[in-house]
C-alpha positions, 0 to 999 in steps of 0.5 A: 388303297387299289379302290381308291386309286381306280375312282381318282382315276376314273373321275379324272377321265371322266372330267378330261372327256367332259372336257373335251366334249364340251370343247368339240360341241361348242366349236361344232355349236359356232360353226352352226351359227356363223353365217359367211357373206353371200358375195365371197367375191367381193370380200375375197382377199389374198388370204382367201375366204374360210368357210365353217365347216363341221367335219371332212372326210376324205376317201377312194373315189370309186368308193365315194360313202366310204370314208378312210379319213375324217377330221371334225376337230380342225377341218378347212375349207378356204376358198381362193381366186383360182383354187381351193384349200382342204384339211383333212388329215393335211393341207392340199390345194386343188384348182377350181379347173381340176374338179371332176366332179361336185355333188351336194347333198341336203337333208334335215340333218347335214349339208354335204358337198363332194368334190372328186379331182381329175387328177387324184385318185381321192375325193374329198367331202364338207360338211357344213353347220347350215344350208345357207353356207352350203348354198353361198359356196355353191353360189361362188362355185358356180361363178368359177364354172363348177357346178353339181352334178344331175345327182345331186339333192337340191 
């Protein structure tokens, strides 16, 4: 009977996490894939843009590689008019005039952005499915004044 009951329980975990995995890829799988329009200005509305995003991460900003907060099952990203909106583990808004700091970061794995505020003691980093996406905010940042550090990897 104790035999019985620990295989019902284990196939039952292992059909809720295939589950769940299964969800968590595929929505990772359309983020890739969705491409945003290269002109975020002109299709702006009062709403803001959304941009697909697969994971944020939010830290110490002397400690910028060590992340104390991540979010890949709901992370935001929404650009406004005269700000941005960001979830990682709550939503918090930051004008484009507060950002100390925007470093991007590419590679054959990921696409980065790392936005360090002047009055926050925290940074907040977006990891998006494609480059094109990466370059289309980076294209939009640059219209609001804000553009990557020397550091950054282009």
């Amino acid at each position: 009977m104790a035999i019985e009951t620990l295989i019902i329980s284990v196939v039952a975990v292992i059909i809720v996490g295939s589950a769940f995995s299964f969800f968590v890829l595929g929505r990772k799988r359309k983020a890739t894939r969705k491409i945003i329009s290269n002109d975020i200005v002109r299709t702006m509305s009062s709403d803001g843009v959304e941009i697909p995003i697969l994971e944020s991460f939010s830290g110490i900003k002397g400690l910028a590689p060590l992340a104390f907060g991540g979010n890949n099952l709901n992370p935001k990203l929404i650009l406004y008019e005269d700000h941005l909106e960001y979830k990682v583990l709550v939503r918090k808004q930051a004008y484009y005039s507060d950002i100390e700091n925007l470093r991007s970061f590419r590679s054959r794995y990921y696409n980065k952005l790392r936005f360090t505020f002047n009055n926050r003691s925290s940074y907040f980093t977006a990891v998006f499915g494609n480059e094109e996406t990466l370059q289309t905010v980076l294209n939009f940042l640059n219209t609001k004044g804000v553009r990557p550090d020397e550091k950054s990897r282009y």
